[in-house]
N, C-alpha and C positions, 0 to 999 in steps of 0.2 A: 222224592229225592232219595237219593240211594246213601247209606252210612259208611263209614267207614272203623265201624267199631266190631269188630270181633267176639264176637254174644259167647260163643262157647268153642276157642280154640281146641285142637285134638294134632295129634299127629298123624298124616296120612299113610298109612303103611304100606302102600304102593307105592311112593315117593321116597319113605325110610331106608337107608341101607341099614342102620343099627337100631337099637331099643332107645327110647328116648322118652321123655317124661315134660309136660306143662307145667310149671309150681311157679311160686313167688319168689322172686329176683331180687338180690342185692340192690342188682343195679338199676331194675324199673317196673314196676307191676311183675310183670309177667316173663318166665325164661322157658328156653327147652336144656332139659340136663341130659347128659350122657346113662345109660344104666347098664354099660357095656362099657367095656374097654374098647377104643376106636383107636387102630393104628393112625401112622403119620401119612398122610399123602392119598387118602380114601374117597373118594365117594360119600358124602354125609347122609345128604339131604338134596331134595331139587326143589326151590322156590318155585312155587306156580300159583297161579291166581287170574281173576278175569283178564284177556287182552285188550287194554283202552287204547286209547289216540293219545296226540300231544292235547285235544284241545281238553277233554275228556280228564287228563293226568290234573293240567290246572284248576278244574273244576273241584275235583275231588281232592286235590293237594292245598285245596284252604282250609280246610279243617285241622284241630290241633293234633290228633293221632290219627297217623293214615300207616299206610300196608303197601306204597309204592315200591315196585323196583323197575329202574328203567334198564328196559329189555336193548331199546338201539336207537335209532336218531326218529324215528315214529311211534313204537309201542313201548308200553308201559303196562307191569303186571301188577294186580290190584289182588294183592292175599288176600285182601277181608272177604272177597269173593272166589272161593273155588282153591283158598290156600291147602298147604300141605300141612302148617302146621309153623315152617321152614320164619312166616311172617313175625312169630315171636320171638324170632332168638336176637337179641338186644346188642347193639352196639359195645366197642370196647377199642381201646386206643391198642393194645397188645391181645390182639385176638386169637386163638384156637382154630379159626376156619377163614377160609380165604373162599371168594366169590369168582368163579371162572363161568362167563358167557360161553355154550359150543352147539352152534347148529340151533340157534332158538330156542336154547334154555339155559336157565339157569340152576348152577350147581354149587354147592359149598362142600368144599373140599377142607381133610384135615391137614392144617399144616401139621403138626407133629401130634403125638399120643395122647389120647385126652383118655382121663381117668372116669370112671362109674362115680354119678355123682357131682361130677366138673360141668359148670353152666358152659354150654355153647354161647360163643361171641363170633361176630364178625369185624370190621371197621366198615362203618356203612358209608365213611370217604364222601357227604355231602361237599356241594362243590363252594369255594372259598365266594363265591361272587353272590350266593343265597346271605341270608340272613342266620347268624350266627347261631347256632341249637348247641347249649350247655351239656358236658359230660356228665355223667354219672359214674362213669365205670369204676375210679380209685386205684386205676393200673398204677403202675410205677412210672410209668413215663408216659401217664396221661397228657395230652395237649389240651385240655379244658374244656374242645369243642369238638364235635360228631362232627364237624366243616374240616376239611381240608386246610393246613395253614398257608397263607401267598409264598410263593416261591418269589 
């Protein structure tokens, strides 16, 4: 049975547009920091990782840390397998990069300048009908939970 635990995360420099660095995170084990100045509106990073199924995503999505990102209404990319790197950068309610789907991949883009040093975040925007997963971040206008709040 296959893991979903990332033994020894790296940044893939074929998938890097900037310098980036793995170290220990405020916000959860593990971050990727900036070691460059990254304008606004960039090209980061591309998530990539093994391509599962929906049945495949459930299988692997009971374990307590997983590496999912779902790619569209069938496939689901699996970092712990064949990631960039991209699979450590930690949730945050006021995030630094924004996730844009184009053409079968995925991209995190900087919303504005992130400084040499500044942990890379996303909002990883889990969907409000899952079971609720606890923030860490300590943003300012944290919502409490990585879940999406009910509209």
């Amino acid at each position: 049975m296959a893991t979903s635990l990332v033994k020894s995360p790296s940044i893939d420099p074929r998938y890097a547009l900037f310098r980036m660095e793995i170290r220990t995170s405020r916000i959860h084990g593990r971050g990727v920091y900036a070691l460059e100045r990254i304008p606004a509106r960039r090209k980061v990073i591309e998530y990539t990782g093994e391509r599962i199924s929906r049945r495949e995503t459930k299988r692997r999505g009971q374990g307590s840390l997983t590496y999912l990102f779902t790619l569209d209404d069938y496939w689901t990319l699996d970092g712990a397998f064949g990631g960039s790197g991209a699979e450590i950068i930690n949730h945050s309610c006021e995030p630094n990069l924004t996730a844009c789907i184009m053409k079968g991949h995925i991209l995190y883009l900087s919303k504005r300048i992130i400084l040499p040093g500044e942990e890379l975040t996303v909002d990883y925007r889990f969907s409000d009908k899952i079971e609720s997963v606890r923030c860490c971040c300590n943003a300012h206008g944290c919502r409490g939970t990585i879940n999406l709040k009910e509209k």
